[in-house]
N, C-alpha and C positions, 0 to 999 in steps of 0.2 A: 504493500500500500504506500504510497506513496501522499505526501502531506505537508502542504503549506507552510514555511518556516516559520509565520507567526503564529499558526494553528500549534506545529508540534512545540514551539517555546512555552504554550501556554499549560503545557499537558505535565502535570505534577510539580510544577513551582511555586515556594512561598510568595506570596506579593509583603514585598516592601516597601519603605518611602526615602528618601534623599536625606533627610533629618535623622537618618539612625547615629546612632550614639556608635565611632570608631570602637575596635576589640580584637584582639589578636585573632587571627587566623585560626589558633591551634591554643587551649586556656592551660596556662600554664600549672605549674603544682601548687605558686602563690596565692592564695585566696582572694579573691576582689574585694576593696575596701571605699567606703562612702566614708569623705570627708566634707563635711559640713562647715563652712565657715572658718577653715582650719583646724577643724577637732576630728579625728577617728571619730565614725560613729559604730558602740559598740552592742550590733544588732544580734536579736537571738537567731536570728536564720542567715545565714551568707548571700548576698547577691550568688546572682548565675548567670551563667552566657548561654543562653537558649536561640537558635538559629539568629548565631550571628545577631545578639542584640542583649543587650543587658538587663537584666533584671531584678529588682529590690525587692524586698520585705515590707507590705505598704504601709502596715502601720507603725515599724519602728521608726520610718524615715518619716513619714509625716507627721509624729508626735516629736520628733528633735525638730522640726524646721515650724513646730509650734500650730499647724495647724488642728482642724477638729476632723477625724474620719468617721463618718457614722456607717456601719455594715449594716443592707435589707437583704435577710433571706432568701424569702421570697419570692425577690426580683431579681435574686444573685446583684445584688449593684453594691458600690461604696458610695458617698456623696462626701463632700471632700470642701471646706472651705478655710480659706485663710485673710482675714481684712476681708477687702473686696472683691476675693478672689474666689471662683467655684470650681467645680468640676466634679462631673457624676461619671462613674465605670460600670460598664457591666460586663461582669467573664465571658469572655469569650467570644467578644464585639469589638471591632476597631474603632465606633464611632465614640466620639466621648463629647458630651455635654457641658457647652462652659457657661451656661444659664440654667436654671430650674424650667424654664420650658424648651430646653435646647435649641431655640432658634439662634444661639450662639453654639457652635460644635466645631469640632476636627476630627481629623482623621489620624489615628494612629498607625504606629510603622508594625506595631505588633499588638495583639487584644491585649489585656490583662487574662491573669489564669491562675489556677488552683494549683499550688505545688507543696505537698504533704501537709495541707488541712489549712495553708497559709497561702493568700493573695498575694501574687508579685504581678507588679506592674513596670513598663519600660522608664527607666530614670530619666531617661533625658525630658522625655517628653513631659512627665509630670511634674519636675522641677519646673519647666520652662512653664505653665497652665499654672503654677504657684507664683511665678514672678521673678525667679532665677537664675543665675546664671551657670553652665554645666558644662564640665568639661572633662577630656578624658588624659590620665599623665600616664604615661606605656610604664616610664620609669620606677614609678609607685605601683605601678596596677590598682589602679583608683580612677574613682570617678569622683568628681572636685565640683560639690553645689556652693555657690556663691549667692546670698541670700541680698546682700550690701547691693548686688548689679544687676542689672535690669539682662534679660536673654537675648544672645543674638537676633539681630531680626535679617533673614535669608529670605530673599523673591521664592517664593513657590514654585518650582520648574514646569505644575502643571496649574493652567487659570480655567476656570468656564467664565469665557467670554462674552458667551453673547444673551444673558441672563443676568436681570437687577436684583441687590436686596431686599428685598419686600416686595417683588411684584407681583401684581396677581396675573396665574394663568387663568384664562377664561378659555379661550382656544387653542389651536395647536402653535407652538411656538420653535424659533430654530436654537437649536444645540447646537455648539460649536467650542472646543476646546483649545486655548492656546500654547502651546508645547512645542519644543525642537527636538524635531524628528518621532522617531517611535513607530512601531508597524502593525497598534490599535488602540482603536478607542471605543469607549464602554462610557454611555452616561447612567446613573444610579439615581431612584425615585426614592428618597426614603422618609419612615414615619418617626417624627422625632419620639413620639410618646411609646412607640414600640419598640422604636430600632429595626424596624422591619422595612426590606427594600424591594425594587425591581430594577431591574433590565428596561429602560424605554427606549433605549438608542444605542446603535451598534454598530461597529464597521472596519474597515482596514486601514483608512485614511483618519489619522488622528486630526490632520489640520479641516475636512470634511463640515460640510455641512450637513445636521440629520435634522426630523423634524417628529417632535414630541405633540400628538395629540391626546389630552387628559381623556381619560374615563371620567364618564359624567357618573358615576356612583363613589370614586375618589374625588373629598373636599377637607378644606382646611388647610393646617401649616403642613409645610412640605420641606426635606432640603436635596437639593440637588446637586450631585459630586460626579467630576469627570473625574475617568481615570484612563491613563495613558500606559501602553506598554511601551517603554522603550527597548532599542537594538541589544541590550544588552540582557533583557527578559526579565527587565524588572517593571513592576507596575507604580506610577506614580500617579498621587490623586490631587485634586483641585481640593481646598477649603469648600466646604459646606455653603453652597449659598441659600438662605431661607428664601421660601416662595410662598406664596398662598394660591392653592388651591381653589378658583370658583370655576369649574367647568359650567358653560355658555353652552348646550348640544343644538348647535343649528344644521338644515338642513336645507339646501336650495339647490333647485330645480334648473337644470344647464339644456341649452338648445332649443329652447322655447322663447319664445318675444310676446310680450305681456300683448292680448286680442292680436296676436299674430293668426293671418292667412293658414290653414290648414288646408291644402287643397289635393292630397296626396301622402304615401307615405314618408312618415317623418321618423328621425332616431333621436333621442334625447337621453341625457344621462344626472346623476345628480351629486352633490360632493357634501359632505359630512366633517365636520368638526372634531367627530370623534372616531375610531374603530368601530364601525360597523358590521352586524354580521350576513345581514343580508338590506334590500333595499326592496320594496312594494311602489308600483305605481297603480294608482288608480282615475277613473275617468268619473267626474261628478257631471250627473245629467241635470237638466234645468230643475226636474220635478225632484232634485234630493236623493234620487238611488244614484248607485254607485255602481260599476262594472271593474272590474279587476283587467287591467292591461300585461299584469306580467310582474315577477320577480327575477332580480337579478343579485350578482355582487357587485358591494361598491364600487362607483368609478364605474364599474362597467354600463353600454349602448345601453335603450333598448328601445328598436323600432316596432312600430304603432302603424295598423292600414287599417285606417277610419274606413267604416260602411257610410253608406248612405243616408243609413236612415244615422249617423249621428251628427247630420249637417245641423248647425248653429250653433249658439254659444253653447260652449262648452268650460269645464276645467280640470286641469288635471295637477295631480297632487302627488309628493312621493311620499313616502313612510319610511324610513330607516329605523332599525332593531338594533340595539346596544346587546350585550353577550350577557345582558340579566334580564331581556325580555322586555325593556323600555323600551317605546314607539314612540317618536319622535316624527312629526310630518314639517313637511314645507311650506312655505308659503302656497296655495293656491295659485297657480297660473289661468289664469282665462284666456282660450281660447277660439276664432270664429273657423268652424268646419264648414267647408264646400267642398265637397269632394262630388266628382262626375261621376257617371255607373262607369265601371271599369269592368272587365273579363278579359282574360289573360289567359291564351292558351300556350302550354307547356306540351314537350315530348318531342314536337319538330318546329321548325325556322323555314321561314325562306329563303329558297333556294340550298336548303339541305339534300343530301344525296345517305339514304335511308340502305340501311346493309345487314340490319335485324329488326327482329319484330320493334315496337315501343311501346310505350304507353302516353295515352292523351290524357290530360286534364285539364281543368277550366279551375283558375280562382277567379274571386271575384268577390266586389265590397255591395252587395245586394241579395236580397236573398231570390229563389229562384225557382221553380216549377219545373224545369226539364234543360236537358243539353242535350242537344243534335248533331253526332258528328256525317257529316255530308261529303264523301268522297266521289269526284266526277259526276258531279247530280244523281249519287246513288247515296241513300243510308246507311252507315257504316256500323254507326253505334249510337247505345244510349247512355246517360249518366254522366256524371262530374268526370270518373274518372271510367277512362275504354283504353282494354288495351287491345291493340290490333296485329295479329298475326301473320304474316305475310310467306309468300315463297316465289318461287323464279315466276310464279303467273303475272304476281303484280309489278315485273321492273318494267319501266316506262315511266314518262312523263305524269305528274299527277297534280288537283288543285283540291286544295280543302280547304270548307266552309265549317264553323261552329255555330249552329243558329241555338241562342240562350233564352229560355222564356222566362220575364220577371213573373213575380207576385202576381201583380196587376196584370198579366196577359200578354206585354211589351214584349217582342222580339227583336234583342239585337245581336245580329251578325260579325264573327272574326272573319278576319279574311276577307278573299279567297288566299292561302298561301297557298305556293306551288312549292313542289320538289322533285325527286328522281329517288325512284325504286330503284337498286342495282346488290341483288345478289344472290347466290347460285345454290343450288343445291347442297341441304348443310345439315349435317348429324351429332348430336353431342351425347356426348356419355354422362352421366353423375353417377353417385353411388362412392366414389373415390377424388379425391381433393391431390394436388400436386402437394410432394414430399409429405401427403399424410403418412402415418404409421398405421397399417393395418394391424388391430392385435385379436380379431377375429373373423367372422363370414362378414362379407360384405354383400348389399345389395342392388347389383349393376343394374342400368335404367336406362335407353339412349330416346332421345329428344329430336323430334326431323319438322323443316319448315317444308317438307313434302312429303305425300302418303309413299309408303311404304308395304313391300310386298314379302309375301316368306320370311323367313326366322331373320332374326338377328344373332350372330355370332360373334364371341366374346373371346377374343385372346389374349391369352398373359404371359410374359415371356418366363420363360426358365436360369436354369442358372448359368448359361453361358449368354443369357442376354437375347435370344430366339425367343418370336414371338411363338406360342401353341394354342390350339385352342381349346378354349376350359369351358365354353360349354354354348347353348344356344337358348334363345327367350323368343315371344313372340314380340312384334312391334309396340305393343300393345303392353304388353308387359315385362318381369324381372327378370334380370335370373340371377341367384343366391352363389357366389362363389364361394366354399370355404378353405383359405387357405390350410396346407397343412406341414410337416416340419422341413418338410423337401423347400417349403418353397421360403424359406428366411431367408432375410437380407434384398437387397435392392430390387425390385419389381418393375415392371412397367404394364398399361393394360391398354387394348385398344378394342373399339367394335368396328364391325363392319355389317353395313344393310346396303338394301337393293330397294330402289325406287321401283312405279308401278310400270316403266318402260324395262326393266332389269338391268340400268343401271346402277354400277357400284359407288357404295358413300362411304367414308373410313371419317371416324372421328379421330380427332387427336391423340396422341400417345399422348400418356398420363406416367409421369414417376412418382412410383410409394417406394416405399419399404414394410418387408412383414415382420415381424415380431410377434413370438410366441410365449416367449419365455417370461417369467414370474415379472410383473408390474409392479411396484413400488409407490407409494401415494404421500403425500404429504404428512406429516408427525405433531405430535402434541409435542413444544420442546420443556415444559412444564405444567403441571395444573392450571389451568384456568385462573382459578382465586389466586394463583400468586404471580399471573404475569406482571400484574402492574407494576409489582413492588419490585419485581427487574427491571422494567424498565424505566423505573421513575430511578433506581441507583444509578443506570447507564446514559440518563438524559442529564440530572443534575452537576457534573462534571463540566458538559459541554456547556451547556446553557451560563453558567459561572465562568468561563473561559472566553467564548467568543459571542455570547447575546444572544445563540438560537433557542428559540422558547421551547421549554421543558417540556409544558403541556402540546404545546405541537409535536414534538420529536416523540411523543409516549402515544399519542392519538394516532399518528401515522404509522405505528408499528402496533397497534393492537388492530387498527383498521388494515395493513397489509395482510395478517398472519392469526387472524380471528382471535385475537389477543391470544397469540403465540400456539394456540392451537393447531395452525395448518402452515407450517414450517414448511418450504419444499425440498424435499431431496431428490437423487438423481432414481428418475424411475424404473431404471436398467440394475443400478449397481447398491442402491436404497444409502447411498454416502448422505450422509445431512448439511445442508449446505450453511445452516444459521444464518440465512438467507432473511430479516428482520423486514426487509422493504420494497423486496418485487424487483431489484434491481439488476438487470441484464448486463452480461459481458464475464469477463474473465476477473477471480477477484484474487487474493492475495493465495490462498488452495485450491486456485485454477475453476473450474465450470462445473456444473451438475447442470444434466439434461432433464426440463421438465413441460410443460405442455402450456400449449397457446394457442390462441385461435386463430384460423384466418376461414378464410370463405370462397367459393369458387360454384359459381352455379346456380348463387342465391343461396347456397345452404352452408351453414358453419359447420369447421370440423376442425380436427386437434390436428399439432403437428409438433415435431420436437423445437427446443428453443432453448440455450443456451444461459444461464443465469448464474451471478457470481455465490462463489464458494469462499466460505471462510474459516477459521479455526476456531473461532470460539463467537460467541455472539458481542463481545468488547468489539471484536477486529470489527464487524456490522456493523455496527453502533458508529463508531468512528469512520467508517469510510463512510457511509452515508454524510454525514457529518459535512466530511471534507469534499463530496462532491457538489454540497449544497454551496462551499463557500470555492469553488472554487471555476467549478462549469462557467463559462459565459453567459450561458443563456440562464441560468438561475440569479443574475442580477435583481431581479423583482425581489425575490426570497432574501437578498441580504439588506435590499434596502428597509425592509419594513418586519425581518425575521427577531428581533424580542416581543411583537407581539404575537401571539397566538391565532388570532381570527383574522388581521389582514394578511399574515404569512399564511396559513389556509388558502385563500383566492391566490393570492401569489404562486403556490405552488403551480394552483392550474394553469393559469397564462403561462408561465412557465414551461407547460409540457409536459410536466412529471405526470401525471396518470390522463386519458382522455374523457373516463368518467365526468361527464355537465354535474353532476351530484357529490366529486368530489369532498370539495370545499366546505356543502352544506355538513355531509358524513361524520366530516372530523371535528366541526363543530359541536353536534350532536354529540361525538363519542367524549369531547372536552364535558361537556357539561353533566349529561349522564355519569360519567366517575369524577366529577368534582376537582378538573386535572386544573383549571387554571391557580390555583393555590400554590402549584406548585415553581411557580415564577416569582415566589415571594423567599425570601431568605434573610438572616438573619446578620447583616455588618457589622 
């Protein structure tokens, strides 16, 4: 597998900050000593050097520099004041609190934490949150707080620039981090009073422009923290900037001109303020009801072909759904509808040249009593839709009329088009699809645009590749081949008939392959009740690393594999491919053969198809992962992938599955297991 330099930098490194407190390499036999204002201070626990970062004894060091520590339970926190100075911890949080409502906060280079029943917390920083000055002498092996001198003050290597203190988001607003260099950036939504964050913005380019749209069910104080990885795969973060929270959920209505002219089809789409998860238009008629024009996903078209009868004002309205089931509508647009009768016939063009049967149809914005299709001043057919079958009798010149009877009785005429019939005596086989896999009897069938005389015979070639013949059917009807072990591996099959002159017709050779032997089918790769709980360990990782949403990565893998249920493996050799997400090609333990459809004849059938293999279901997890950030055409998915429900639509534009219901699916399977929860975490 191969992986993105800043994807694999992010993959098991502590994040730290620029402000760490210097510390030798390698801790020597010497115990570390806190001197306080030039006094040893003589603590009941020893500092430590815990990844590369030093750490104290909180409350001896805070009761010699005279402050008051209060310990809650509870809440695991210290609250920590000196004069006019505060500060609140809580284990095993980077964020720390330098007001009682934290709209004063930072970021620490390491949480505080629990070490044999006793709180250490990193010195430099809390020195510096007291008022002091701290430094570090190699020569003593001490760290030296100076209470008399105020703390260095150092520029912040990382700012969030393009966000005020205090301001309120009402709408989506732009993220933007100011940093030199780095190879990503991560903006952080967090709750001061929990300490609980999200993912809202995400990306490669640290200097980037992203664009945060509030959840209108998130309100109140907010702070928001960029953080940057830099080249050398360390993580640095911006100061806290407090915000207020008023989500504003507007929704307006695009491609529409207020009593604009309707006089034909129109596409109109509409744009949201917030993450929407799906979008409703509807048509308001004068007397009050309402007609449904159609659902789509945000941002996306959706064309409208007004009938007749909905000439005059009219208006039409959109509705947007938030991922908790708020309906939020748009302003009303008024509209004036003229639309003329229209009928539109489909199947042939003028001046088309005709070489298999078709099919005719008529749409049309009126409603309608009959359609006449009228071939050379002869009656062809009746109904909306006629399909007409043809053979060598009809090639020549030809002119067709569609005469449409409205409601009212009205008779309006397409046409005449003209065209050309041209083509010859033609026989098709079904019953077998090219490179299907026969894995039992098959039942051959051949298909003629002219009557046909005497048996039809069926050959199949052998194993030198000679066609034989395996057996004979009427015109009329099948005939049942059942392969047997002679005939494994590559096949081919052809028929041949005789028209009612005893002319001969061969339909095309067809390549299968047969296959007898033991079938292999997809696996449960655990119980049911416990996929989630895999796959929420194998999303949280990534989602914490590069901003792809948990709850998406865990929805789209319980939706590929029936929440792990129907795993594929290779159906020849039954190897398990821990194949999490439907993904085709060659993968780090090469390919497993497994089935797919295609069509041939109007009728679907299986055929082999090649999907990646991997070792364990991490290697899955992670290349998925990495094709999302990495593919070209998944660009949609990185612009807008911390959230959960516009990464959904994203995926489809995208191309990742062809399923229209996508989108809707995974949303569904988000909400049903309660997966969005899982984009909230703990700083």
């Amino acid at each position: 597998m191969r992986t993105r330099p800043w994807l694999a930098g992010l993959i098991g490194l502590p994040l730290l900050l620029t402000t760490a407190l210097p510390a030798p390499a390698v801790q020597a036999a010497a115990p570390v000593r806190v001197i306080l204002d030039g006094r040893t201070l003589a603590l009941d626990s020893a500092p430590l050097i815990l990844d590369d970062r030093t750490f104290v004894p909180l409350r001896g060091v805070f009761e010699a520099m005279g402050a008051t520590a209060v310990w809650n339970g509870e809440t695991r926190s210290v609250e920590v004041t000196r004069g006019d100075a505060y500060l609140r911890l809580t284990l095993g949080r980077k964020l720390a609190c330098l007001s009682a409502d934290c709209t004063r906060a930072a970021v620490l280079d390491a949480p505080a934490r629990l070490v044999d029943s006793r709180t250490y917390v990193p010195v430099r920083f809390i020195a510096q949150a007291m008022g002091a000055k701290v430094s570090w002498e190699d020569a003593r092996r001490a760290v030296v707080i100076d209470t008399a001198r105020t703390p260095d003050t150092q520029p912040n290597a990382v700012a969030l620039a393009s966000v005020t203190p205090g301001q309120t988001v009402a709408r989506p607003v732009m993220l933007q981090a100011a940093a030199e260099g780095g190879t990503g950036v991560q903006f952080y939504l967090l709750d001061p009073a929990t300490g609980m964050g999200t993912i809202v913005a995400a990306g490669a380019d640290p200097k980037g422009a992203y664009t945060y749209a509030p959840d209108p069910a998130v309100q109140g104080p907010r702070l928001l923290v960029a953080a940057v990885r830099d080249t050398s795969g360390v993580t640095r973060y911006s100061d806290p900037v407090p915000v207020q929270l008023a989500p504003d959920p507007q929704v307006s209505l695009t491609g529409l001109e207020f009593y604009g002219l309707v006089d034909g089809p129109i596409s109109f789409s509409s744009t949201q303020t917030f993450p929407a998860t799906h979008v409703a238009y509807r048509l308001i008629n004068p007397d009050g009801t309402v007609e449904d024009l159609g659902t789509n996903g945000p941002g996306d078209k959706l064309t409208w072909y007004p009938q007749v009868s909905h000439n005059g004002d009219r208006t039409i309205q959109a509705i947007a759904y938030d991922r908790h089931g708020t309906a939020y509508p748009s302003a009303p647009i008024p509209v004036k509808v003229q639309s003329g009768y229209r009928a539109v016939l489909s199947g042939v063009t003028d001046g088309a040249t005709l070489t298999r049967s078709v099919t005719l149809s008529v749409t049309r914005n009126y409603p309608v009593d009959g359609v006449k299709y009228v071939l050379d001043d002869q009656v062809l057919g009746w109904g909306l839709s006629y399909t007409w079958n043809f053979g060598p009798e009809a090639n020549g010149p030809h002119k067709l009329s569609v005469e449409v009877t409205a409601k009212d009785g009205t008779v309006r005429t397409i046409g005449p088009i003209s065209f050309t019939v041209n083509v010859t005596p033609t026989v098709r086989l079904s019953g077998v699809g090219p490179d299907q896999v026969v894995t039992g009897p098959a039942t051959l069938k051949v298909s003629a645009n002219v009557p046909l005389s005497g048996s039809v015979e069926y050959y199949v070639s052998d194993a030198g590749g000679q066609l034989q013949l395996a057996g004979r059917g009427a015109p009329d009807g099948s005939f049942a081949w059942t392969p047997t072990a002679k005939d494994a591996g590559p096949r081919s099959v052809q028929a041949v008939a005789r028209d009612a002159a005893g002319n001969v017709l061969k339909t095309s050779v067809i390549k299968f392959r047969v296959y007898l032997g033991k079938v292999y089918g997809p696996v449960a790769l655990v119980p049911k009740t416990d996929f989630k709980d895999l796959a929420v360990k194998l999303s949280l990782p990534v989602y914490r690393e590069v901003g792809l949403s948990a709850a998406l990565q865990v929805a789209q893998a319980m939706l590929e594999t029936g929440s792990g249920q129907s795993v594929p493996v290779d159906k020849y050799t039954g190897q398990l491919s821990y194949n999490l997400f439907g993904i085709k090609g060659t993968g780090p333990n090469g390919t497993i053969t497994s089935n797919t459809w295609e069509e041939y004849g109007g009728v679907a059938y299986r055929v082999d198809a090649e999907f990646r293999a991997y070792h364990n279901v991490a290697e899955s997890w992670r290349d998925h992962a990495d094709i999302l950030l990495v593919r070209p055409w998944y660009a949609p998915v990185r612009a807008v992938m911390p959230d959960p429900v516009l990464g959904a639509w994203a995926l489809k534009r995208s191309g990742y599955a062809t399923d229209s219901a996508y989108p809707t699916k995974l949303i569904n399977i988000m909400k049903a297991n309660n997966l969005f929860m899982l984009d909230q975490f703990e700083f």
